[in-house]
DRENDO-1510 file (C-alpha; in Angstrom, 1 decimal, always signed):
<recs>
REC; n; res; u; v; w
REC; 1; UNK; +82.0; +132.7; +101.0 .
REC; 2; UNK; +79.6; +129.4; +100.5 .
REC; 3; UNK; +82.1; +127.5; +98.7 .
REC; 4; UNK; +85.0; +128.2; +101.4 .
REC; 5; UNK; +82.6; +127.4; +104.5 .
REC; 6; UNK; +82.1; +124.2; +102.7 .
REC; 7; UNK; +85.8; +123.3; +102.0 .
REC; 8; UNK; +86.1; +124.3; +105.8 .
REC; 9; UNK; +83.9; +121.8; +107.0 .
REC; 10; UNK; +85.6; +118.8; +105.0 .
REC; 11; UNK; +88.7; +119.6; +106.5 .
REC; 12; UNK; +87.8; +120.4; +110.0 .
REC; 13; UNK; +86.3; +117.3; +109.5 .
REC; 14; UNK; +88.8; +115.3; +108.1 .
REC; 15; UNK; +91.8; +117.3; +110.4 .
REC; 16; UNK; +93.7; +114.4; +111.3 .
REC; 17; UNK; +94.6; +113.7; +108.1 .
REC; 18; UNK; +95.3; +117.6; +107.7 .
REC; 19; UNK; +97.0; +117.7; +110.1 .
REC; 20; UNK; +99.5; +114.7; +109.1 .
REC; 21; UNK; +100.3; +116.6; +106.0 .
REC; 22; UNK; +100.9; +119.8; +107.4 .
REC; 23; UNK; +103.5; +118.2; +109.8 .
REC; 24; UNK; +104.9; +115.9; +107.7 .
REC; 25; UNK; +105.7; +119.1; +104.8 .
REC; 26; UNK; +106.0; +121.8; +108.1 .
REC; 27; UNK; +108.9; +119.6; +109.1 .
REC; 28; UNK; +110.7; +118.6; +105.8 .
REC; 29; UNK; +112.9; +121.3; +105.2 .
REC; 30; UNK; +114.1; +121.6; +108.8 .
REC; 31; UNK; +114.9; +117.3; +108.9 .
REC; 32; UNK; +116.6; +117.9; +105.8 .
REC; 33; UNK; +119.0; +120.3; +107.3 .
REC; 34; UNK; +119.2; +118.5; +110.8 .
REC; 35; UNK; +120.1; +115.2; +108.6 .
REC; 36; UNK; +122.8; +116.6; +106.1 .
REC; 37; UNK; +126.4; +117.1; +107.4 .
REC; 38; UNK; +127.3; +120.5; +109.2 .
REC; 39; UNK; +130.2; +120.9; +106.8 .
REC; 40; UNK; +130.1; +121.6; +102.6 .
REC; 41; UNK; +132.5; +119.2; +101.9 .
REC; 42; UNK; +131.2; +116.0; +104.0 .
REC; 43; UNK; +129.9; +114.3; +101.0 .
REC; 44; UNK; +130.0; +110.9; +102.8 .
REC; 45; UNK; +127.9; +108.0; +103.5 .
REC; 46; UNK; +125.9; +109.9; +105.8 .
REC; 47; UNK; +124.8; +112.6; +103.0 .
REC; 48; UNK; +123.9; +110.2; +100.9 .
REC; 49; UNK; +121.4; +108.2; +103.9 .
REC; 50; UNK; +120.3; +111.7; +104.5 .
REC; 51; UNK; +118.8; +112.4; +100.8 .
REC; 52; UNK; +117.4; +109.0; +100.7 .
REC; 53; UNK; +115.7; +110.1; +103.9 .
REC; 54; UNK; +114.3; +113.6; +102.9 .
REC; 55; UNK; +113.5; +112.1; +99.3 .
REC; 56; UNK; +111.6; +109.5; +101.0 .
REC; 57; UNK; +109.6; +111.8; +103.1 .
REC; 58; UNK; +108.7; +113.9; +99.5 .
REC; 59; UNK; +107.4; +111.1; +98.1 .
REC; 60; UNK; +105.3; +109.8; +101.1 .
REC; 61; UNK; +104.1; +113.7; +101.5 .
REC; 62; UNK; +103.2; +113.6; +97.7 .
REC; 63; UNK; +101.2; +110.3; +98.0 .
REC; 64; UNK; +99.2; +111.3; +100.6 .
REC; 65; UNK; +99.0; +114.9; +99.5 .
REC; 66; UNK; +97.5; +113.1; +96.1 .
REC; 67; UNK; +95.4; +110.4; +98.1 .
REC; 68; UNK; +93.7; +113.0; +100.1 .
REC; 69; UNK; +92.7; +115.1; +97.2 .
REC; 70; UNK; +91.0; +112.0; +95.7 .
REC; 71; UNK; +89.5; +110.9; +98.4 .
REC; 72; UNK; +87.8; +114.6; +99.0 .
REC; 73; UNK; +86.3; +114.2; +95.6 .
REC; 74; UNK; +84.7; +110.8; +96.1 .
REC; 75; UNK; +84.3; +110.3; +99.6 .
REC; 76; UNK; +83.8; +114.3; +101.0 .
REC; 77; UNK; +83.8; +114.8; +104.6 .
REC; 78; UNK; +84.7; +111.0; +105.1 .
REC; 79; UNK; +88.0; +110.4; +107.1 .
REC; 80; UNK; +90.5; +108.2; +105.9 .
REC; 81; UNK; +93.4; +106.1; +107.1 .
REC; 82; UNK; +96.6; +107.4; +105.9 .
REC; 83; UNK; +97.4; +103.9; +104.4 .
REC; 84; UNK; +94.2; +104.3; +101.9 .
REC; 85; UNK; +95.4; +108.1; +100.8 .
REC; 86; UNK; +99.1; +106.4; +100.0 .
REC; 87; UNK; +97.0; +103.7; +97.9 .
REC; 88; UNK; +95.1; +106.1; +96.5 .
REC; 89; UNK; +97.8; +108.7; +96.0 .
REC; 90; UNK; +100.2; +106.3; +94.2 .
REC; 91; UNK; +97.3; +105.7; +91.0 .
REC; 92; UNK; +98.3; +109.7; +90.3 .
REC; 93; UNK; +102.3; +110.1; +91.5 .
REC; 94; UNK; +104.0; +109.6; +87.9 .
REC; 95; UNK; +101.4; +112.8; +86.7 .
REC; 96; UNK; +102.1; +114.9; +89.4 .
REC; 97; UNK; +105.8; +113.9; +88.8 .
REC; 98; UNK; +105.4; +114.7; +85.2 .
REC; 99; UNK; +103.7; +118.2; +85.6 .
REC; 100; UNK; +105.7; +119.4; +88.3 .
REC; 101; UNK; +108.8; +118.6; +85.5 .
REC; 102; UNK; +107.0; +120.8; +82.9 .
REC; 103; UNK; +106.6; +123.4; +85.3 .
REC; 104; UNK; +110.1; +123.6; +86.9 .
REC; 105; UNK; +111.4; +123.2; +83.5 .
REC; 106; UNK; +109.5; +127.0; +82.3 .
REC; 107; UNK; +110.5; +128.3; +85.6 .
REC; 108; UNK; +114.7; +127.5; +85.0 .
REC; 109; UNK; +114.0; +129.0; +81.8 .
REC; 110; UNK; +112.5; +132.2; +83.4 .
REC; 111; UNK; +115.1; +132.4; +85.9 .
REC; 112; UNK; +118.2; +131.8; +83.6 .
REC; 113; UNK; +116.8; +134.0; +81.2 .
REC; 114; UNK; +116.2; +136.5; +84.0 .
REC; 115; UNK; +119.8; +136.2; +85.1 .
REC; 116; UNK; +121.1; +136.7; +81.6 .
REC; 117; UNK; +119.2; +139.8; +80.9 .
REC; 118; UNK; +120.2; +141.1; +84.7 .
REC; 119; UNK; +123.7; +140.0; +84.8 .
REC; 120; UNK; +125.3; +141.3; +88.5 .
REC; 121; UNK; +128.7; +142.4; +88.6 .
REC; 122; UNK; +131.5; +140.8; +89.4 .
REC; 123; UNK; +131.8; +139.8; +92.6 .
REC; 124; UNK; +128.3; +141.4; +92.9 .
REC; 125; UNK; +125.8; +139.3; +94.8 .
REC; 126; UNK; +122.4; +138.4; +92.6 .
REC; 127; UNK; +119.7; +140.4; +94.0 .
REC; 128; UNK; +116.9; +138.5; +95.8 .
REC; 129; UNK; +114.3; +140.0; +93.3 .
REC; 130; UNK; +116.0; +138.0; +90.9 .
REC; 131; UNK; +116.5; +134.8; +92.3 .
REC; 132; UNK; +112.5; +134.8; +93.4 .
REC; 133; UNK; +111.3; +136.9; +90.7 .
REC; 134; UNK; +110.6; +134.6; +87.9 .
REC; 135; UNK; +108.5; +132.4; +90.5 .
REC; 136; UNK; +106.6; +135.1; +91.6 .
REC; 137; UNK; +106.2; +136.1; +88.1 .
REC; 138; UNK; +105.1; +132.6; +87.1 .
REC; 139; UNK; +102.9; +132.2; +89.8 .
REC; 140; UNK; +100.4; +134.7; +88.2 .
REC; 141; UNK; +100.8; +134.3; +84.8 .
REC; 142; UNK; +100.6; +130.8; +84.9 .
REC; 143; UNK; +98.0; +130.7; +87.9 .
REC; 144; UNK; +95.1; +129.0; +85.6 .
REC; 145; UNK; +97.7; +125.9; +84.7 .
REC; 146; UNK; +98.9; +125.6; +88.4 .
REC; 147; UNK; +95.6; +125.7; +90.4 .
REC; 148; UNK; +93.5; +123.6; +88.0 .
REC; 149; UNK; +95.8; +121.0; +86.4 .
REC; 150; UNK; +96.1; +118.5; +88.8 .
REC; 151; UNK; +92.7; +118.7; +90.1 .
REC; 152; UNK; +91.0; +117.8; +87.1 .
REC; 153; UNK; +93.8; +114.8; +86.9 .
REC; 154; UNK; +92.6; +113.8; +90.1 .
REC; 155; UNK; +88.8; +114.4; +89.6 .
REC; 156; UNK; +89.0; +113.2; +86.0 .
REC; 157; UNK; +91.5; +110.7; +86.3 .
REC; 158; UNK; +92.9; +111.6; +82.9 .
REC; 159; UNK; +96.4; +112.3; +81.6 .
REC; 160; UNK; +98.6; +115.0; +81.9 .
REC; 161; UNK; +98.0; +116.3; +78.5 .
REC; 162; UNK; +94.0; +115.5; +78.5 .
REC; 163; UNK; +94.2; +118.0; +81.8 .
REC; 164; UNK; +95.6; +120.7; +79.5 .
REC; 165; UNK; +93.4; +120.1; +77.0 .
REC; 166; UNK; +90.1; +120.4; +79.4 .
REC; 167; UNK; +91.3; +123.7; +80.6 .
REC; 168; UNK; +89.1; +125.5; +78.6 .
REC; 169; UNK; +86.1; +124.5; +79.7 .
REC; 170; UNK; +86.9; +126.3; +83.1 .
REC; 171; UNK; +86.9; +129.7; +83.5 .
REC; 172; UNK; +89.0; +130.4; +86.7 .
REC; 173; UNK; +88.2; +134.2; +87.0 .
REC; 174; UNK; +85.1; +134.1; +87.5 .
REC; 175; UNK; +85.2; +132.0; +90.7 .
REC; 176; UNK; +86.7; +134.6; +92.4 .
REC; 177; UNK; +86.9; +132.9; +95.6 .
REC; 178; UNK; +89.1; +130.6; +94.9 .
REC; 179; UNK; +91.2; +132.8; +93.1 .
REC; 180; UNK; +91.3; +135.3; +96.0 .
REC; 181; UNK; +92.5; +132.3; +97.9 .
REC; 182; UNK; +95.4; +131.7; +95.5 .
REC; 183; UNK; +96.4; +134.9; +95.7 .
REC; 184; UNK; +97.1; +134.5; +99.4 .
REC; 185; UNK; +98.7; +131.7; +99.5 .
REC; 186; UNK; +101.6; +133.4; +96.7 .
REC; 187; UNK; +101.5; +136.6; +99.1 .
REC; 188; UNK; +102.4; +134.3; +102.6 .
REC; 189; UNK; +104.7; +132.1; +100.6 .
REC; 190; UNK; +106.9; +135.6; +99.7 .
REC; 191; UNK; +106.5; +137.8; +102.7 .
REC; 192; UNK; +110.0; +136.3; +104.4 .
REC; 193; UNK; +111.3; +137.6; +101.6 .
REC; 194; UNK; +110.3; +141.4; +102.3 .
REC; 195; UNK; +111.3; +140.9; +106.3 .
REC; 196; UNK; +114.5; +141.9; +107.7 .
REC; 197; UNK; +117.3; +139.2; +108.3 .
REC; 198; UNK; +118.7; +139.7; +111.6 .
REC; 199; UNK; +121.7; +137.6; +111.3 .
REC; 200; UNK; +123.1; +134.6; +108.8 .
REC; 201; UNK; +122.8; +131.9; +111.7 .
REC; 202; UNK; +120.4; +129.9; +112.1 .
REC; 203; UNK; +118.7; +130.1; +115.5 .
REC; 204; UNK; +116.0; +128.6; +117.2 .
REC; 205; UNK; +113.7; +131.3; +116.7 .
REC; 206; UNK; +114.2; +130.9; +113.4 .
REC; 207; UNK; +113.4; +127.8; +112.8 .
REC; 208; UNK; +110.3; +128.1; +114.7 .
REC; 209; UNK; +109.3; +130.7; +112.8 .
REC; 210; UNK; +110.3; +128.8; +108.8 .
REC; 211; UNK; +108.7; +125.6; +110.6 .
REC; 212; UNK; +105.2; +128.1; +111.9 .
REC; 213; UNK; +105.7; +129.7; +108.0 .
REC; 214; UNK; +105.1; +126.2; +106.0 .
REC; 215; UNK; +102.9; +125.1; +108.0 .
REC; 216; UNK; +100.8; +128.5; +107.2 .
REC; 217; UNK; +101.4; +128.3; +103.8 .
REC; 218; UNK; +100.3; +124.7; +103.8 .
REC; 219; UNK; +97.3; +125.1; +105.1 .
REC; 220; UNK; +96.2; +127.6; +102.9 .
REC; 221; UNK; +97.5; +125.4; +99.4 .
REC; 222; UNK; +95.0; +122.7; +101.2 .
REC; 223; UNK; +92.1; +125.4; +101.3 .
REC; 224; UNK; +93.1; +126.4; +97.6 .
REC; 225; UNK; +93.3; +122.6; +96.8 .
REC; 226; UNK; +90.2; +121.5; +98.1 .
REC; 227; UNK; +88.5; +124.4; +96.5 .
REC; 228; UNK; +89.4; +123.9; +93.4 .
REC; 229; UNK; +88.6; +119.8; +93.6 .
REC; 230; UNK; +84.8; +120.6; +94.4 .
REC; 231; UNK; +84.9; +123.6; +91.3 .
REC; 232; UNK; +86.8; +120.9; +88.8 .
REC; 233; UNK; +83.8; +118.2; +90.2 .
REC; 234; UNK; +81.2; +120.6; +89.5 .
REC; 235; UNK; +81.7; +120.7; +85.8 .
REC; 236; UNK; +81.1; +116.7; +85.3 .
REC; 237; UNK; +83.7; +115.7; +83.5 .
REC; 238; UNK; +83.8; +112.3; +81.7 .
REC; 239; UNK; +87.0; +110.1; +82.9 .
REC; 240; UNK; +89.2; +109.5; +80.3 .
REC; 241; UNK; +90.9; +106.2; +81.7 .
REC; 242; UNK; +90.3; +102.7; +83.4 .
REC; 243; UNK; +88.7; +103.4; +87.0 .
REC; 244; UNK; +90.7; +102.6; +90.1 .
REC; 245; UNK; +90.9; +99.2; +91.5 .
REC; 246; UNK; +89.0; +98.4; +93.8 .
REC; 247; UNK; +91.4; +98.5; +96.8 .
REC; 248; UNK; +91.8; +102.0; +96.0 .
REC; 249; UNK; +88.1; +103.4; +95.5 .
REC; 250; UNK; +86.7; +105.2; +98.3 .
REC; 251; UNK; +82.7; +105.5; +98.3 .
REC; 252; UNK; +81.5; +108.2; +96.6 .
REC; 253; UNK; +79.3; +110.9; +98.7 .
REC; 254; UNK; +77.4; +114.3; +98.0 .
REC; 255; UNK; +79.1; +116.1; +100.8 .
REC; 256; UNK; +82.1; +116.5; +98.9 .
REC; 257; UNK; +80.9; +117.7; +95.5 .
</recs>
């Protein structure tokens, strides 16, 4: 449990800045909803302010969420402000834009695939095992590309395809921590699914409850994130492209490798 104590202490220590992100991706999907029109058909001016709104708010999630990772790797324990993780976080949006395209690509083909081999009956509504299925499914098989891709970006500072490449010199079984941790945080990302839905309206309690689930589920993909920054750091790897400027370099600590 060494390695999760010590993930632990570098957030407790840097909770602020946890706690920012949990809010700010607790809270997306529920200003998303309060922000689009109550009717289907009200594609109007207002829809369209609302998803530059919530598209905003991914972006500024993802530059932080990307900035903080960083900053963990050179910096540790040592809190930010939220302006240096969006600094920081903007040297490594267009990779994490560019592997999260790769990855939602394989999982529309899993799904449509699914759905074509599966194919409900007319008038039939599609089971809920097959619109979550492939994701689930994915989430295992491809757990090594998921939980270590991005980290070594950010701890190597290399390209998307170098990060593929340098997959094999890690192997993630054997640190069976972090992938206990994974595990987890696929299990609490699924288990609305398995509860019983009391009614089709939204209610109050109910969006406590989505709004007390991401921010669970968050918190744990920060444990697993974390984690798996300080076991990509531990191998040494050699960075495959120009350092940061200087405006977006954070001093470099022992606590945090």
């Amino acid at each position: 449990m060494t390695d999760i104590k010590k993930t632990l202490e570098i957030l407790i220590c840097r909770w602020p800045e946890v706690a920012l992100l949990a809010v700010l991706n607790s809270f997306l999907p529920l200003s998303m909803t309060m922000l689009m029109p109550q009717e289907q058909k009200a594609v109007t001016g207002s829809a369209l302010i609302a998803a530059i709104v919530s598209f905003g708010f991914v972006i500024i999630s993802i530059l932080l969420f990307m900035g903080f990772l960083r900053t963990i790797h050179l910096g540790g324990a040592r809190p930010q402000q939220p302006i240096t993780l969006l600094k920081t976080g903007k040297h490594f949006f267009w990779r994490y834009f560019f592997f999260s395209l790769i990855y939602s690509t394989v999982i529309l083909t899993l799904w449509a695939l699914t759905l074509s081999l599966t194919e409900p009956a007319a008038g039939e509504a599609v089971a809920v095992w097959k619109q979550k299925g492939p994701l689930f499914l994915a989430s295992f098989v491809f757990m090594k590309f998921i939980v270590l891709v991005m980290p070594i970006i950010i701890v190597a500072d290399c390209s998307v395809l170098n990060a593929f490449k340098a997959l094999k010199r890690y192997k993630l079984l054997e640190q069976k921590q972090l992938v206990y941790l994974y595990c987890v945080q696929v299990a609490a990302s699924y288990i609305l699914i398995f509860l019983p839905v009391q009614s089709d309206t939204e209610t109050f309690f109910s969006q406590v409850l989505g709004i007390l689930h991401q921010a669970i589920i968050y918190l744990i993909s920060l444990v697993v994130s974390v984690t798996a920054i300080r076991f990509v750091a531990s191998v040494n790897l050699v960075y495959d492209s120009e350092a940061l400027e200087p405006s977006e370099t954070v001093e470099e600590t022992d606590f945090g490798q």
